[in-house]
C-alpha positions in Angstrom: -13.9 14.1 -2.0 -10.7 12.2 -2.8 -10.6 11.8 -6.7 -7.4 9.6 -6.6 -6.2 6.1 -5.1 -3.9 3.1 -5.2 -4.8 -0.7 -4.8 -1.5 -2.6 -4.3 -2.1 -6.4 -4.0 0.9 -8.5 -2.1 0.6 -12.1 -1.6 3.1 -13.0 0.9 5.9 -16.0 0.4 5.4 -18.9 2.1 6.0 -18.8 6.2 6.6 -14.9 5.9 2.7 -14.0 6.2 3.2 -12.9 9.7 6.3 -10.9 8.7 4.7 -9.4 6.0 1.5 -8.6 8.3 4.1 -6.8 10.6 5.7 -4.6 7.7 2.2 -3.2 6.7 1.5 -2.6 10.2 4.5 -0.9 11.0 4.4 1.1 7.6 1.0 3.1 9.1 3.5 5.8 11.0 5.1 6.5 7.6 1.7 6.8 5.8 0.3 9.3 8.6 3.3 11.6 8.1 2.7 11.9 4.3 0.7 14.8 4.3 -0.8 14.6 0.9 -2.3 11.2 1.7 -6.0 11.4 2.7 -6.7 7.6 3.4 -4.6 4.0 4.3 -5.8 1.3 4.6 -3.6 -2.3 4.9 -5.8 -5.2 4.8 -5.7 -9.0 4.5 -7.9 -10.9 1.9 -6.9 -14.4 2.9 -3.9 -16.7 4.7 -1.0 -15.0 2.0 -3.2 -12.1 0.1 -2.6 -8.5 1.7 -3.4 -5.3 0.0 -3.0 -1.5 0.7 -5.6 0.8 -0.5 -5.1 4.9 -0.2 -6.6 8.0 -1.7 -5.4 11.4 -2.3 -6.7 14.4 -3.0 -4.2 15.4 -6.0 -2.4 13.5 -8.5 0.8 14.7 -6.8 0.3 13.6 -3.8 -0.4 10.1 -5.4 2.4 10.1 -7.5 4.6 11.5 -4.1 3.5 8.3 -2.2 4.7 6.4 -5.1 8.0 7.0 -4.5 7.6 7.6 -0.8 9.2 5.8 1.9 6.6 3.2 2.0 7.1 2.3 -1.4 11.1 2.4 -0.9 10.5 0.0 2.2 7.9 -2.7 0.5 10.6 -2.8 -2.6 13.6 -3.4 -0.3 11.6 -6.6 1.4 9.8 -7.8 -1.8 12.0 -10.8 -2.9 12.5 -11.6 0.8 8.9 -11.4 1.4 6.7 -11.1 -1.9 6.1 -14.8 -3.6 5.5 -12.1 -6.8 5.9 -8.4 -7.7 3.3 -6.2 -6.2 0.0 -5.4 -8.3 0.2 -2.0 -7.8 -3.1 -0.1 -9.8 -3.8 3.6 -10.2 -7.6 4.1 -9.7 -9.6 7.4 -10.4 -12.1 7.5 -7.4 -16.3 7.9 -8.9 -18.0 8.0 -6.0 -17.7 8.3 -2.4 -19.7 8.1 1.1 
């Protein structure tokens, strides 16, 4: 079982929802490649609110996607894209199915 995750919460500017949509969907090659992430996930929680979820095995591999080429990517486009910073959270995983 994963023990380790991330909850980032974006909330796009407005008129860039759609191009903030596309970045996340694009950024799923990138996440696949990193090999010490288990699980990620992009979602939409309403018109401008996106998220990413992921979980990882180690705290390495966590701390390794931190500073991965996702996070490089969503920090280049934030001010052309993010209304505000990123909520990124660390979470310790409790449970699982």
């Amino acid at each position: 079982m994963e023990k380790y995750a991330l909850l980032a919460l974006l909330e796009a500017k407005p008129g860039k929802e759609q191009e903030l949509e596309d970045f996340l969907k694009s950024a799923q090659p990138l996440a696949a490649a990193e090999p010490e992430t288990v699980r990620w996930y992009a979602f939409r929680l309403g018109p401008a609110k996106f998220g990413i979820f992921d979980t990882f095995n180690t705290e390495d591999g966590r701390n390794a996607h931190l500073t991965g080429e996702i996070a490089k990517a969503l920090f280049a486009k934030a001010e052309e894209l993010l209304a505000v910073s990123p909520q990124v959270e660390k979470l310790d995983i409790l449970a699982s199915k």
